[in-house]
N, C-alpha and C positions, 0 to 999 in steps of 0.2 A: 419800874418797867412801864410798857407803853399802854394802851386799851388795845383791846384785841380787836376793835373795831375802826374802818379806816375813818370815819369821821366822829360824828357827836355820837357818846357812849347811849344807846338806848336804858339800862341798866339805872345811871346816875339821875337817874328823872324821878326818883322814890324818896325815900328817907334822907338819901345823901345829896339833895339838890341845893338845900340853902347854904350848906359848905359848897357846892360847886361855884353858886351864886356869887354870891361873898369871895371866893377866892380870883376867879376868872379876872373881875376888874383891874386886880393888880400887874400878871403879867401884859397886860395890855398896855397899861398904861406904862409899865417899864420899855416895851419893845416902841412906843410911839414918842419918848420925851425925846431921845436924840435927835430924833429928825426931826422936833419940833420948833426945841429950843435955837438961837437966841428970843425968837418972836413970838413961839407960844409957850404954854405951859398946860398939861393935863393934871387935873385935879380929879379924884376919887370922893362921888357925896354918895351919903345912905340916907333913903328916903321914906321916912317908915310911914305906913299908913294905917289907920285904923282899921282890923281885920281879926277876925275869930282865929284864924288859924296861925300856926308858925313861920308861912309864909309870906310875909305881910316887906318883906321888904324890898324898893326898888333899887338895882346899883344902878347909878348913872355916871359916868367921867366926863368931867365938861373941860374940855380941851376952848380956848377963847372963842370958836367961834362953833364946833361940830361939837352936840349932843351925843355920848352912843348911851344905848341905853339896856342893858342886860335884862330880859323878859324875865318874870316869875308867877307862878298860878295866878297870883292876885291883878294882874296887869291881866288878863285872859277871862276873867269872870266879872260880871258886876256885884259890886260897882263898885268894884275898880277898875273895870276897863271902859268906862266913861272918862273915870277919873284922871286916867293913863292918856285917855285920847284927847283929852281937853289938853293936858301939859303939853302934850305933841300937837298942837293946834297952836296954843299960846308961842312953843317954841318957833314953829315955821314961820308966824307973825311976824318975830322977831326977829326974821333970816338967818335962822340959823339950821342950819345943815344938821340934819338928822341919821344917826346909823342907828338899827333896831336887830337885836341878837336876839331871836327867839327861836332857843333849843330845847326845846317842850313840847311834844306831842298833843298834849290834851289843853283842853280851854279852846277861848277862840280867837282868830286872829284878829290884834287890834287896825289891820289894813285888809276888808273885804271887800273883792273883787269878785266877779263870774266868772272874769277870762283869766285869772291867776290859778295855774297848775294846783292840784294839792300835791300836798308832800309833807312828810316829817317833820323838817324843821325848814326856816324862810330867815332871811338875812335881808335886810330893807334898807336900801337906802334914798334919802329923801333930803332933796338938795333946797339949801334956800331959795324961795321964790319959783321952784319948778312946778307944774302941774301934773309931772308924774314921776314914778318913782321908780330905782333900779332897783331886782327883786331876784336872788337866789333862792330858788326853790331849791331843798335838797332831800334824799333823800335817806337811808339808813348804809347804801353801799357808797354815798359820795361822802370824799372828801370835803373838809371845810375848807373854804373858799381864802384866797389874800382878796382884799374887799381894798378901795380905795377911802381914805379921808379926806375927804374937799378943805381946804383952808380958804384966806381972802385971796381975792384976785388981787395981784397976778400970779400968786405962790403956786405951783401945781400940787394937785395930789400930793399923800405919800401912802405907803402899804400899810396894811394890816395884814399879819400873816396869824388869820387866826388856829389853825392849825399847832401853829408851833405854841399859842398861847392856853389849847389845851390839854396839848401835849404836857405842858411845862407842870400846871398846873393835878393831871392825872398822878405822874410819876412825883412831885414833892409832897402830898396827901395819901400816897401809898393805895390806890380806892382798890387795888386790886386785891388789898387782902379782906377788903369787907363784903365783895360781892361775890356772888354764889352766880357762875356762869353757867351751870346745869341746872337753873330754876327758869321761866320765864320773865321778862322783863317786867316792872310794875306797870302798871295800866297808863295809859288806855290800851287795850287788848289788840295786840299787833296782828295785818291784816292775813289772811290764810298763804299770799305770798309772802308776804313780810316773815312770817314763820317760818318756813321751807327756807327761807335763804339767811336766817338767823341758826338754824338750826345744820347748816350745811357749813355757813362760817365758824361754828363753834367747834365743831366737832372734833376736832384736832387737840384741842385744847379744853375742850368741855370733862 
């Protein structure tokens, strides 16, 4: 069955995130190899880093020329998120075309701005050689976005329909039979509206 929620599960951010983590990469990279291939190819690395906690590890798929890179606490905190933003620095060097999937509430974000919206979770995209970046801000009632993957010139884009990848994702891990939708979500403490409209979506089903 689906998440009761129309985008990123607020819920899945607790216990259950380093199986979110670890899983997500795959149906992505399943929904990107056809329209990739004959000229590229999407590869799945795990990138572990030296870290106290369980969460220590980064997915990244590196499709030939576009990075994406799946956020985890340890990408959000130092110092890993030095560690996180040097690779993204190293990469851009490199022209290589950057997507940034960070569906995590809490830590900080490894692209800060003054004039970037807050929100929930943020979807970045950061093109080789550009000096700014395209940035879905979302929030708890939005949908996840189809985002585009830049390849070489002259190829155009192709989709990413992340949505459907964690959809896919939700429903083959079952996560609805581990979560308790009548508790509140694990921290960071959702905001006094964030509540009211958590608490109005569930309720049908709570």
């Amino acid at each position: 069955m689906p998440s009761p929620f129309p985008g990123m599960d607020p819920y899945l951010e607790g216990y259950l995130w380093p199986d979110v983590h670890h899983r997500l990469a795959t149906p992505i990279s399943d929904q990107l190899m056809p329209m990739l291939r004959p000229r590229y190819v999407a590869r799945i690395e795990i990138q572990v880093i030296q870290d106290a906690t369980s969460e220590a590890d980064i997915g990244i798929m590196y499709p030939d020329v576009t990075s994406i890179a799946i956020l985890s606490p340890v990408n959000k905190r130092e110092p890993g998120l030095s560690t996180y933003r040097e690779k993204r620095r190293q990469l851009h060097a490199a022209e290589v075309h950057i997507l940034e999937i960070d569906l995590l509430r809490r830590g900080q974000r490894p692209l800060a701005y003054p004039r970037i919206p807050p929100s929930a979770y943020r979807i970045t995209l950061i093109r080789a050689a550009a000096r700014c970046a395209d940035i879905w801000s979302l929030h708890l009632q939005d949908a996840l976005p189809i985002v585009p993957i830049p390849l070489r010139t002259p190829d155009a884009d192709i989709p990413l329909d992340l949505a459907t990848a964690f959809t896919t994702i939700y429903d083959r891990a079952a996560y609805d039979l581990s979560l308790n939708y009548a508790e509140l979500p694990p921290p960071p403490p959702l905001s006094a509206e964030e509540q009211v409209w958590v608490r109005q979506f569930l309720s049908p089903s709570a």
